[in-house]
mmCIF file of the N, C-alpha and C atoms, coordinates in Angstrom:
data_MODEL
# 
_entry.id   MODEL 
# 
loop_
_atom_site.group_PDB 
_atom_site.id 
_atom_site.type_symbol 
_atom_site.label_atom_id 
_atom_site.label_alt_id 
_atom_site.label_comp_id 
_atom_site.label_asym_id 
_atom_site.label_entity_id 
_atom_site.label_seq_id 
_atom_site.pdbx_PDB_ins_code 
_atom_site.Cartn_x 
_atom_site.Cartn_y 
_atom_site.Cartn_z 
_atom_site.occupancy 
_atom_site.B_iso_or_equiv 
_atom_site.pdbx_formal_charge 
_atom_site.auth_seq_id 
_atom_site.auth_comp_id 
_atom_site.auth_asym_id 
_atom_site.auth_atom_id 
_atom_site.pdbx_PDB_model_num 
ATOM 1   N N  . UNK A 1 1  ? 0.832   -1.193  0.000   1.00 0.00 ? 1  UNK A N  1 
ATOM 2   C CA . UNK A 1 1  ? 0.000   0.000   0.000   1.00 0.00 ? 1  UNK A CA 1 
ATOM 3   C C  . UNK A 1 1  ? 0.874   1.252   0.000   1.00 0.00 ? 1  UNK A C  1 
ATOM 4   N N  . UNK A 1 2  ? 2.073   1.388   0.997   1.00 0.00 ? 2  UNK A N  1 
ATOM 5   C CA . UNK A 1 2  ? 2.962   2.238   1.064   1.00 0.00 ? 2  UNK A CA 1 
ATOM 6   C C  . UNK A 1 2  ? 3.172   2.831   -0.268  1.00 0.00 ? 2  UNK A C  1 
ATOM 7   N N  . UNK A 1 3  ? 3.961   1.679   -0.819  1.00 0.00 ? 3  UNK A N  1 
ATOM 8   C CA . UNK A 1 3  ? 4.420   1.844   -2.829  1.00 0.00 ? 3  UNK A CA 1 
ATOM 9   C C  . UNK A 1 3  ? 3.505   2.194   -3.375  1.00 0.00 ? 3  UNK A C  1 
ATOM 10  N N  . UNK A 1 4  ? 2.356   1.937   -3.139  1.00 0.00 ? 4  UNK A N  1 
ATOM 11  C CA . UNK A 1 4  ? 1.094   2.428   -4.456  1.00 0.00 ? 4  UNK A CA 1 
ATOM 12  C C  . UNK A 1 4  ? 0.600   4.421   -4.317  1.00 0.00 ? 4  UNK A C  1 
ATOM 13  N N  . UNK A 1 5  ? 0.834   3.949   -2.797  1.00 0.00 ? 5  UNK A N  1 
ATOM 14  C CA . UNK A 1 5  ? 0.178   5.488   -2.197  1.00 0.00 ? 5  UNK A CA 1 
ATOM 15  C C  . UNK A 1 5  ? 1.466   6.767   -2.650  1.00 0.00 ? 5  UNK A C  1 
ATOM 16  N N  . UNK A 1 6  ? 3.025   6.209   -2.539  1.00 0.00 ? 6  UNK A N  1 
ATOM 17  C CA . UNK A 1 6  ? 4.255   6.993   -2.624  1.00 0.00 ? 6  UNK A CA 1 
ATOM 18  C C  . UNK A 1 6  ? 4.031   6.816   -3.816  1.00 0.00 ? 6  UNK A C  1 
ATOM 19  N N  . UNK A 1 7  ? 3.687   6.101   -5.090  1.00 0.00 ? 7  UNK A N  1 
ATOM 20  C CA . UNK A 1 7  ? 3.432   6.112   -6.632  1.00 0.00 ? 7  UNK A CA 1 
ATOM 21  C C  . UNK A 1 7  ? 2.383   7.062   -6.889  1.00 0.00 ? 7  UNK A C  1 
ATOM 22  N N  . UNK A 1 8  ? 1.082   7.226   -6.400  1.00 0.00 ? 8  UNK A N  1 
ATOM 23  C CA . UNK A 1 8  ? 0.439   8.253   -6.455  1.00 0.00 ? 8  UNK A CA 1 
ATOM 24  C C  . UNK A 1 8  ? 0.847   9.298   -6.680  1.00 0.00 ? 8  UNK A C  1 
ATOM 25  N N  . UNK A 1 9  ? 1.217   9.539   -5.654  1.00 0.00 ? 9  UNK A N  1 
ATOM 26  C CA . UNK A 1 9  ? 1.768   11.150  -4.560  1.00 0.00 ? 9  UNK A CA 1 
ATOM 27  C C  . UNK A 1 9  ? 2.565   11.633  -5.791  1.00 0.00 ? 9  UNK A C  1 
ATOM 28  N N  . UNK A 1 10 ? 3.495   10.570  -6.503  1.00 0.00 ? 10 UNK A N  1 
ATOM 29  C CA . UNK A 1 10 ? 4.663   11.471  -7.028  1.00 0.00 ? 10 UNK A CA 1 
ATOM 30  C C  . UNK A 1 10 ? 4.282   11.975  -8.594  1.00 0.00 ? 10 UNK A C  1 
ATOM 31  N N  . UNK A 1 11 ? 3.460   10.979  -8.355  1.00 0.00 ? 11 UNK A N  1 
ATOM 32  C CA . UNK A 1 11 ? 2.248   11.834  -10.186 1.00 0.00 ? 11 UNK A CA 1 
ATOM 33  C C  . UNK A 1 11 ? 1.667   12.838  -10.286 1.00 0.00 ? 11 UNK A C  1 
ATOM 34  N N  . UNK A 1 12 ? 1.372   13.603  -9.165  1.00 0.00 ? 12 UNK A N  1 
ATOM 35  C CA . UNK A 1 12 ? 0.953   14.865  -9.340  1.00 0.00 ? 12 UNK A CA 1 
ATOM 36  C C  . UNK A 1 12 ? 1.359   16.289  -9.252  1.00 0.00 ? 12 UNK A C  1 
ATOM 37  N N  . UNK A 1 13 ? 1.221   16.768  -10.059 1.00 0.00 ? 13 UNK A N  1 
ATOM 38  C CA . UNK A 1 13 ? 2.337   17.641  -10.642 1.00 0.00 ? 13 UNK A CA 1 
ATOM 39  C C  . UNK A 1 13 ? 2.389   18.808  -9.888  1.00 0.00 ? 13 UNK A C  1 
ATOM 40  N N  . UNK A 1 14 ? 3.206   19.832  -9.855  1.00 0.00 ? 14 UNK A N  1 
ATOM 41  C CA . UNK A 1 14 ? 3.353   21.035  -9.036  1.00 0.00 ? 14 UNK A CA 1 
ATOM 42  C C  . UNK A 1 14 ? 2.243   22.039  -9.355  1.00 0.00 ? 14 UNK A C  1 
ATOM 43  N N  . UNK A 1 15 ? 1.550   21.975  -10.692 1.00 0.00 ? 15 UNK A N  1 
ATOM 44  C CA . UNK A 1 15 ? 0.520   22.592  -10.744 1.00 0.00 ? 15 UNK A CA 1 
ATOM 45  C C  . UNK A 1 15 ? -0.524  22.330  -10.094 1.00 0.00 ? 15 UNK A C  1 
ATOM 46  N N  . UNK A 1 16 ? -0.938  21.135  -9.940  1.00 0.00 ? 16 UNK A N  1 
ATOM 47  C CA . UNK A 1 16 ? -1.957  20.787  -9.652  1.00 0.00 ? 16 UNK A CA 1 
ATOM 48  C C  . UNK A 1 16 ? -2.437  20.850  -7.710  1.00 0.00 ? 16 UNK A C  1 
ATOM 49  N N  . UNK A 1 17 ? -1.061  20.590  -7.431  1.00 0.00 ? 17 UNK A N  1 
ATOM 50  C CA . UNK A 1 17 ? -0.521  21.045  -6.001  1.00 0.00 ? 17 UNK A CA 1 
ATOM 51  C C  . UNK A 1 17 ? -0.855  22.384  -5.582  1.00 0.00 ? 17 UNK A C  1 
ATOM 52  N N  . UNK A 1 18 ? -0.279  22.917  -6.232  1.00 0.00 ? 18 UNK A N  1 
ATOM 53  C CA . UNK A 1 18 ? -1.273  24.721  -6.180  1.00 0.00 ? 18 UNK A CA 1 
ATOM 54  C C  . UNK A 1 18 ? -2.508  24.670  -6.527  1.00 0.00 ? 18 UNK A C  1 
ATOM 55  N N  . UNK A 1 19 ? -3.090  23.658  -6.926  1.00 0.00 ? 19 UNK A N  1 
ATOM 56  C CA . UNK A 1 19 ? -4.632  24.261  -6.930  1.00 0.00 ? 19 UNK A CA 1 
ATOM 57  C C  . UNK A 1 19 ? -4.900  23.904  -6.476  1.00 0.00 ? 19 UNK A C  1 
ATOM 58  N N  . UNK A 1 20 ? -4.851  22.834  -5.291  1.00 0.00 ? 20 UNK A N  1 
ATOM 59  C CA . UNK A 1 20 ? -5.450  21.983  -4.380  1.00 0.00 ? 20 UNK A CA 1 
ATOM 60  C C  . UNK A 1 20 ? -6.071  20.993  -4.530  1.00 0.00 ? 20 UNK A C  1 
ATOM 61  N N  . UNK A 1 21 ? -5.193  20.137  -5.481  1.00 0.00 ? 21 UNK A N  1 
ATOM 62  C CA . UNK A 1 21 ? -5.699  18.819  -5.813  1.00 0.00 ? 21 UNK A CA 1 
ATOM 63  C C  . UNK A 1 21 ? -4.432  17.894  -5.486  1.00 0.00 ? 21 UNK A C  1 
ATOM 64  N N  . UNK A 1 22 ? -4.788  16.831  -4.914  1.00 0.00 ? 22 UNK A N  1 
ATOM 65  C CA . UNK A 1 22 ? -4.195  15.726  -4.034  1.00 0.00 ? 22 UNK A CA 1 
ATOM 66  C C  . UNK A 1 22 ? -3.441  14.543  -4.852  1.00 0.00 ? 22 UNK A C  1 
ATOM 67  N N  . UNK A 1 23 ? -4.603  14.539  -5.776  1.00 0.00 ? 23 UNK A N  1 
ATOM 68  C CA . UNK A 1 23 ? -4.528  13.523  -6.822  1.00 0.00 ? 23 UNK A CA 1 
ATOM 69  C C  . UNK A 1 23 ? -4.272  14.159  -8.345  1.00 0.00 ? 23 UNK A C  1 
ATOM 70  N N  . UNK A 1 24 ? -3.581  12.972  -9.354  1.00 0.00 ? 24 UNK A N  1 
ATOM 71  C CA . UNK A 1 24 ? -3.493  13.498  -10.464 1.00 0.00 ? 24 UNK A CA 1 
ATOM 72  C C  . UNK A 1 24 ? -4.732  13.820  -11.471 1.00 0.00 ? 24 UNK A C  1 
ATOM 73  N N  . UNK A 1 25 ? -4.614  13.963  -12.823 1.00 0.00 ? 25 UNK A N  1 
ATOM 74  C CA . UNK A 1 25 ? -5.881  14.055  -13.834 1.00 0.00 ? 25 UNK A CA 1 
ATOM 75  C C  . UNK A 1 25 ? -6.338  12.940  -14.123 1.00 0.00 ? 25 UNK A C  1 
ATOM 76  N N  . UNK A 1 26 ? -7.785  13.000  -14.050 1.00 0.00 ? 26 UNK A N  1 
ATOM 77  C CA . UNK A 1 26 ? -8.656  11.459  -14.292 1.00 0.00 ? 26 UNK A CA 1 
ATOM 78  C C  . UNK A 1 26 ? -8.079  10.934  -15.549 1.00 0.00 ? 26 UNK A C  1 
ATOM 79  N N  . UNK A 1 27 ? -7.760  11.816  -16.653 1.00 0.00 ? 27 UNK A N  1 
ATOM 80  C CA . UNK A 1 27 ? -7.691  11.111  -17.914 1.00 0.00 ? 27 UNK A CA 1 
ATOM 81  C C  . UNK A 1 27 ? -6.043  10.720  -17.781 1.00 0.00 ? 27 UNK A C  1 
ATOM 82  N N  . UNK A 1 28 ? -5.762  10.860  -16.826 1.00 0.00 ? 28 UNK A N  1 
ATOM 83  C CA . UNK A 1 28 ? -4.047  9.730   -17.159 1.00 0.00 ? 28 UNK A CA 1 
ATOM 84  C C  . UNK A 1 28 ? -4.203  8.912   -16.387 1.00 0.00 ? 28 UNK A C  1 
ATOM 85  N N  . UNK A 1 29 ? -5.427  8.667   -15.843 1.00 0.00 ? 29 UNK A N  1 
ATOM 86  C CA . UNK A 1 29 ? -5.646  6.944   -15.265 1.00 0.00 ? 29 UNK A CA 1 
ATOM 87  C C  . UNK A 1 29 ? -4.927  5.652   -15.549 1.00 0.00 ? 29 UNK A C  1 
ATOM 88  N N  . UNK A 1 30 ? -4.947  5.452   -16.842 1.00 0.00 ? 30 UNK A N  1 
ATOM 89  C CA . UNK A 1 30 ? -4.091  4.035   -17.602 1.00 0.00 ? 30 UNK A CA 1 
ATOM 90  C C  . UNK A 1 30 ? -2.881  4.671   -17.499 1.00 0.00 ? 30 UNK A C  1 
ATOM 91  N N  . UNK A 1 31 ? -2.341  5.226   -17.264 1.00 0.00 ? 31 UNK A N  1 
ATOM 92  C CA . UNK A 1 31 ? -0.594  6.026   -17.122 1.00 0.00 ? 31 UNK A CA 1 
ATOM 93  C C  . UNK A 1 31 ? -0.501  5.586   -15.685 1.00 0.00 ? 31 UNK A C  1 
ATOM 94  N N  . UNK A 1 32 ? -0.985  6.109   -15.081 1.00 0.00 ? 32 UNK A N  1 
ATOM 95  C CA . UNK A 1 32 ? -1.011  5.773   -13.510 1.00 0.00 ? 32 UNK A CA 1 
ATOM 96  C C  . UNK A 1 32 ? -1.303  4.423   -13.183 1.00 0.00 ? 32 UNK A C  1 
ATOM 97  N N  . UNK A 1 33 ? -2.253  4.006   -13.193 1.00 0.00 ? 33 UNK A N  1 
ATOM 98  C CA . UNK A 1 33 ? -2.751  2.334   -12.961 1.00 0.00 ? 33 UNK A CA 1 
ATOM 99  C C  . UNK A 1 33 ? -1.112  1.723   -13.434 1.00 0.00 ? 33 UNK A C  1 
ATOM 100 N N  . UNK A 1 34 ? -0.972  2.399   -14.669 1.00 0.00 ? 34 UNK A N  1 
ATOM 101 C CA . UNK A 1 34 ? 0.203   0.938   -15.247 1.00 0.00 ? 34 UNK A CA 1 
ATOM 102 C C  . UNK A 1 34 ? 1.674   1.568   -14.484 1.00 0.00 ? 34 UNK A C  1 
ATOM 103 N N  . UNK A 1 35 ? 1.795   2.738   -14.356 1.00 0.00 ? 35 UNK A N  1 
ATOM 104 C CA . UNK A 1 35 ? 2.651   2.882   -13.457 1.00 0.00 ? 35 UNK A CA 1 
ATOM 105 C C  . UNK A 1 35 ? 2.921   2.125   -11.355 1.00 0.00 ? 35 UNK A C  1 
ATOM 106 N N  . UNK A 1 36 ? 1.688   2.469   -11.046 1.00 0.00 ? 36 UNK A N  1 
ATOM 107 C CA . UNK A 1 36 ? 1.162   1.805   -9.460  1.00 0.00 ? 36 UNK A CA 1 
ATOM 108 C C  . UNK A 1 36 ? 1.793   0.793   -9.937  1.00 0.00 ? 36 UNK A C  1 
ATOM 109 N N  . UNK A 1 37 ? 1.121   -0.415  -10.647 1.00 0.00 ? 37 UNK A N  1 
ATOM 110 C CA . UNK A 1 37 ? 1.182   -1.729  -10.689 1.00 0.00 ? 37 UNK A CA 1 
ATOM 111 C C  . UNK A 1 37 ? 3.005   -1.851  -10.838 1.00 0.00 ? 37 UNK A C  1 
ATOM 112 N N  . UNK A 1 38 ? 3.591   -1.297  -11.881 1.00 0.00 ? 38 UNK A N  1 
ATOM 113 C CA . UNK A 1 38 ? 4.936   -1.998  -12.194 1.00 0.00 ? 38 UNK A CA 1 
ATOM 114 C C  . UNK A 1 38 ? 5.623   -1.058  -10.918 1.00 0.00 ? 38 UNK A C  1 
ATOM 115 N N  . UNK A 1 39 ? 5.574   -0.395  -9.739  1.00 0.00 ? 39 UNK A N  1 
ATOM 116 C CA . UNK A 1 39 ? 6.093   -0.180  -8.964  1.00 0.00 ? 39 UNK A CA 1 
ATOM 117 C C  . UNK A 1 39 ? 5.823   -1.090  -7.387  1.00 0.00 ? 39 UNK A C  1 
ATOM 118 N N  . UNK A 1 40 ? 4.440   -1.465  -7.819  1.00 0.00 ? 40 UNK A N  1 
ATOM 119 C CA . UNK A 1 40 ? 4.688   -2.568  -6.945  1.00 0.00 ? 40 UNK A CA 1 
ATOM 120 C C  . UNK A 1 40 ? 4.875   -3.650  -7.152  1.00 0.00 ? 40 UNK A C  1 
ATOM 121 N N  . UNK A 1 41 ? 4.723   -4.126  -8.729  1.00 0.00 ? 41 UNK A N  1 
ATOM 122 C CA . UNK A 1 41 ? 5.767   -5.370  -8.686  1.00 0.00 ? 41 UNK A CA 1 
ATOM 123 C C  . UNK A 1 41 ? 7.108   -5.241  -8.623  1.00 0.00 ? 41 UNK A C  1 
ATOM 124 N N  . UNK A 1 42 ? 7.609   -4.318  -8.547  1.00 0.00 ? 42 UNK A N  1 
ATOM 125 C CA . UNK A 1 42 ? 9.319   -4.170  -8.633  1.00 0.00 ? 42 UNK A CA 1 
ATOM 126 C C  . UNK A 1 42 ? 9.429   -4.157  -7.175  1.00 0.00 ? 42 UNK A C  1 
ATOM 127 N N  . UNK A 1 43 ? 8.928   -3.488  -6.359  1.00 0.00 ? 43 UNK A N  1 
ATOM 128 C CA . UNK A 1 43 ? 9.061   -3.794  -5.120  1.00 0.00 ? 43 UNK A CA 1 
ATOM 129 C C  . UNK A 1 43 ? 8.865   -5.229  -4.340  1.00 0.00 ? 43 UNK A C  1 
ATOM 130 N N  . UNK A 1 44 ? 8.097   -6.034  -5.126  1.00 0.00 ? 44 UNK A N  1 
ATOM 131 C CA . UNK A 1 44 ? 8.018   -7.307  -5.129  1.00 0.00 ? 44 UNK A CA 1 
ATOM 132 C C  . UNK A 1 44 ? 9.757   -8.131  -5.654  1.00 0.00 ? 44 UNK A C  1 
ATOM 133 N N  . UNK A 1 45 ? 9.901   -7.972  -6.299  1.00 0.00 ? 45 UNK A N  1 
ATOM 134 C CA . UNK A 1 45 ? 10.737  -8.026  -6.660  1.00 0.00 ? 45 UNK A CA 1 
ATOM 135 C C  . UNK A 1 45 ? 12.508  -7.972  -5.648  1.00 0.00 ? 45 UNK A C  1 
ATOM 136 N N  . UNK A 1 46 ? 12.018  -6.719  -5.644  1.00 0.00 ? 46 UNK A N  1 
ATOM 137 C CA . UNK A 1 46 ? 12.981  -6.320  -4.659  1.00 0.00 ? 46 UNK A CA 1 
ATOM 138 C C  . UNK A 1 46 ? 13.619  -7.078  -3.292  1.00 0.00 ? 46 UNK A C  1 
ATOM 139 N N  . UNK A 1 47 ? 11.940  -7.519  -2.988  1.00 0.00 ? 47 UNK A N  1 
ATOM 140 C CA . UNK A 1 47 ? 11.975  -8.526  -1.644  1.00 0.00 ? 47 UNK A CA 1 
ATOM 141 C C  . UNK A 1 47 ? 12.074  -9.993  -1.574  1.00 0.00 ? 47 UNK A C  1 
ATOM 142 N N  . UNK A 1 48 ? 12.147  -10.368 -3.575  1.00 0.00 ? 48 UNK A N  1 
ATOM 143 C CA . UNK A 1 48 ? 12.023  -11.811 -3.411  1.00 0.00 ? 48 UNK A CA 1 
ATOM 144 C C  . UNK A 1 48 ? 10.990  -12.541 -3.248  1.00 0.00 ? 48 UNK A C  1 
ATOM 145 N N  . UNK A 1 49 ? 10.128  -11.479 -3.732  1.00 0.00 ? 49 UNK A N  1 
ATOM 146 C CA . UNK A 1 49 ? 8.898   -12.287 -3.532  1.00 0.00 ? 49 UNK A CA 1 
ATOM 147 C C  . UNK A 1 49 ? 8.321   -13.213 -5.226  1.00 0.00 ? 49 UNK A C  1 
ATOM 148 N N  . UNK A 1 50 ? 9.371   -13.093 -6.024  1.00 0.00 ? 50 UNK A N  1 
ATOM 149 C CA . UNK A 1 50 ? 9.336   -13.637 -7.324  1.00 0.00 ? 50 UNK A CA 1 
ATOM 150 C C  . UNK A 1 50 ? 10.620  -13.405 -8.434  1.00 0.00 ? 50 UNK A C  1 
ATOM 151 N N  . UNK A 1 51 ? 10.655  -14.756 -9.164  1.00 0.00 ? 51 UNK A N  1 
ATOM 152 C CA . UNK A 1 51 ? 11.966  -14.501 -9.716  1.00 0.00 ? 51 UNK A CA 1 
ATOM 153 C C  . UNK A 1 51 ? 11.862  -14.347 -11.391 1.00 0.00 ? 51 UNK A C  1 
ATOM 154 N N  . UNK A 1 52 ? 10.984  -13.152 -11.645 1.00 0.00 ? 52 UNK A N  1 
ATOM 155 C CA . UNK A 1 52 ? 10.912  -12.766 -12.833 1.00 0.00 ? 52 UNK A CA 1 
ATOM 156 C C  . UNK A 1 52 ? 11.412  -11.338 -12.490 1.00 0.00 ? 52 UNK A C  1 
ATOM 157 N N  . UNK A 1 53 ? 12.152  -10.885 -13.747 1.00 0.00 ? 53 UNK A N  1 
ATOM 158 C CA . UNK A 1 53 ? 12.661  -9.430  -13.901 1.00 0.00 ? 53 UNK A CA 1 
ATOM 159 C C  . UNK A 1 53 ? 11.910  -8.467  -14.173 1.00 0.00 ? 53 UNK A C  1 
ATOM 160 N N  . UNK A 1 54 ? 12.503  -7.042  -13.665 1.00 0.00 ? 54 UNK A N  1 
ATOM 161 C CA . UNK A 1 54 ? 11.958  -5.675  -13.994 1.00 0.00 ? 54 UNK A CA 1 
ATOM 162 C C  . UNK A 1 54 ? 11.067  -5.796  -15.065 1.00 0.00 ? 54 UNK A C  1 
ATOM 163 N N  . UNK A 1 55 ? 11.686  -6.347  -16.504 1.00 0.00 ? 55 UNK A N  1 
ATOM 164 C CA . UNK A 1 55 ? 11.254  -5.989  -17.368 1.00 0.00 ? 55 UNK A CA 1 
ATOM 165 C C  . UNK A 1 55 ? 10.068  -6.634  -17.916 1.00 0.00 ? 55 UNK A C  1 
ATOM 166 N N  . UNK A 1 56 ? 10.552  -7.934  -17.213 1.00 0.00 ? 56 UNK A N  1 
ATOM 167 C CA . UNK A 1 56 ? 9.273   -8.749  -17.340 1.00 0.00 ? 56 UNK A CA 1 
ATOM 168 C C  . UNK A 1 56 ? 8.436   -8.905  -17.296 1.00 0.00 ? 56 UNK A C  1 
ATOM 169 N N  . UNK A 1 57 ? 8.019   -7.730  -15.918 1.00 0.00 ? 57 UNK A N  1 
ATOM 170 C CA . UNK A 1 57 ? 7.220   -8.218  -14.994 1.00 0.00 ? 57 UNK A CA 1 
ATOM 171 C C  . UNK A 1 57 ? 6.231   -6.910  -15.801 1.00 0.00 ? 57 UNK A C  1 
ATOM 172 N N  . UNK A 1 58 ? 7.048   -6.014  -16.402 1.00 0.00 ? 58 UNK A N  1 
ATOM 173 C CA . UNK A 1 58 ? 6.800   -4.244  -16.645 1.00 0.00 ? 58 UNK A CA 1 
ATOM 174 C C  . UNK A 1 58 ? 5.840   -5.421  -17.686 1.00 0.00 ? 58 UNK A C  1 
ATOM 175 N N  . UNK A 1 59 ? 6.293   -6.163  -18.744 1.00 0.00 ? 59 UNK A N  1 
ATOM 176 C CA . UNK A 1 59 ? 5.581   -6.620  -19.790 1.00 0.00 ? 59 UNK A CA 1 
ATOM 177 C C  . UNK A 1 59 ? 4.702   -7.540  -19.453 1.00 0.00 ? 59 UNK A C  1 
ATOM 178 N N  . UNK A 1 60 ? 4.318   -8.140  -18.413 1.00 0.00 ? 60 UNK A N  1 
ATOM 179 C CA . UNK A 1 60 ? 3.243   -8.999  -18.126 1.00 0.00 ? 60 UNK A CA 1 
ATOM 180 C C  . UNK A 1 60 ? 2.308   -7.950  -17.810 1.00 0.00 ? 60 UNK A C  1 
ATOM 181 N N  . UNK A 1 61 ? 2.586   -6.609  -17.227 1.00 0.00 ? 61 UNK A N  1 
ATOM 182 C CA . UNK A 1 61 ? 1.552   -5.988  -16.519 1.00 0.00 ? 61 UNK A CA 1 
ATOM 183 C C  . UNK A 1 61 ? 0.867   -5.323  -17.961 1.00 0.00 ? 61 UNK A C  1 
ATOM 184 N N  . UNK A 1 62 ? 1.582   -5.246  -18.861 1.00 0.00 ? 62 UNK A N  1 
ATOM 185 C CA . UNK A 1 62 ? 1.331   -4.322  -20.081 1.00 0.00 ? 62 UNK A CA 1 
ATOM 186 C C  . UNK A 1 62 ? 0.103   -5.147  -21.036 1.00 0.00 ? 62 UNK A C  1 
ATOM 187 N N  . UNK A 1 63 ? 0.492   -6.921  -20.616 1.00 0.00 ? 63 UNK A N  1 
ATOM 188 C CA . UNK A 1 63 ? -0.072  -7.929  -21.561 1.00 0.00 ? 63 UNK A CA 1 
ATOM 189 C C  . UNK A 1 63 ? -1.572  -8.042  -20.782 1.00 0.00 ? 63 UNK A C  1 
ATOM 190 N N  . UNK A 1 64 ? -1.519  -7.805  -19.785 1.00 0.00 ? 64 UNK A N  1 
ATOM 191 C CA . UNK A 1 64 ? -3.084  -8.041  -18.772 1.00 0.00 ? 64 UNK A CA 1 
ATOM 192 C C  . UNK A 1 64 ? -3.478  -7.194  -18.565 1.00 0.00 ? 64 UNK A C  1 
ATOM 193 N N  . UNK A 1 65 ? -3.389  -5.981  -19.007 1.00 0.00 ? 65 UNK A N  1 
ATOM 194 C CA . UNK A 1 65 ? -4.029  -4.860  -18.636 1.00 0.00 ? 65 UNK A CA 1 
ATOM 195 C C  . UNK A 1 65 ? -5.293  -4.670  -19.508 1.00 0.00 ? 65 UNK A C  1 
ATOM 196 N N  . UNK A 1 66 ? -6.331  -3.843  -18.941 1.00 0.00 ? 66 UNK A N  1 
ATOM 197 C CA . UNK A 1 66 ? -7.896  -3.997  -19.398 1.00 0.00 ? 66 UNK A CA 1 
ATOM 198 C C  . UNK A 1 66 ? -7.717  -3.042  -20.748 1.00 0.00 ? 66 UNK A C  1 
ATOM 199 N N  . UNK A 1 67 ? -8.043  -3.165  -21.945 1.00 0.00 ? 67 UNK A N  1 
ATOM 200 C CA . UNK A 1 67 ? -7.982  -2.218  -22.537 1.00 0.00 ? 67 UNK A CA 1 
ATOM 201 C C  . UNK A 1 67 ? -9.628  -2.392  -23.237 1.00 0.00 ? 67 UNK A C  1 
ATOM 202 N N  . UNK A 1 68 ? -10.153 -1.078  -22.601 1.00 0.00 ? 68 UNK A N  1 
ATOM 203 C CA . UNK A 1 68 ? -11.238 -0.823  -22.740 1.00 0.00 ? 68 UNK A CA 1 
ATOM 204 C C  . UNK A 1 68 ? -11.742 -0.845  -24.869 1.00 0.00 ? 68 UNK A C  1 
ATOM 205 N N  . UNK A 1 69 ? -13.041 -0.863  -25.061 1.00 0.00 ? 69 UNK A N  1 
ATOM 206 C CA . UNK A 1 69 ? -13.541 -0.670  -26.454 1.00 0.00 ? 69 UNK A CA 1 
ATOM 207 C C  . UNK A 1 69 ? -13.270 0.773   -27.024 1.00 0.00 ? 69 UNK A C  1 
ATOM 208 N N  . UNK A 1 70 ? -13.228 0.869   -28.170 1.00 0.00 ? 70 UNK A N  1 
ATOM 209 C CA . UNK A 1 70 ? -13.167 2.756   -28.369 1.00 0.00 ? 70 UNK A CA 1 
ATOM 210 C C  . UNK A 1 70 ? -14.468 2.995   -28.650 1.00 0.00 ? 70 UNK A C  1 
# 
């Protein structure tokens, strides 16, 4: 939760900070989601909690991710 919440936090930009918003822009949702996720699998990672790589893991999250209809 730590990693997801410190992944948040660091997406939102200095503008948005001055206006008093906490969180980033709704429409970079899939930027964010796919960012959260490959920061907490790397932190997974980190601890051994699996023995697939950075990059790997960046591309499994990329291969399962929801991609909505247009």
């Amino acid at each position: 939760m730590y990693v997801a919440a410190k992944t948040l936090a660091s997406m939102v930009g200095k503008a948005r900070i001055m206006e008093g918003c906490v969180y980033p822009e709704l429409e970079r949702i899939r930027e964010i989601s796919t960012r959260i996720a490959e920061e907490v699998a790397v932190n997974g990672i980190r601890k051994g909690r699996t023995d697939m790589g950075e990059k790997e893991v960046k591309d499994v999250i990329k291969r399962i991710q929801y991609e909505p209809r247009k």
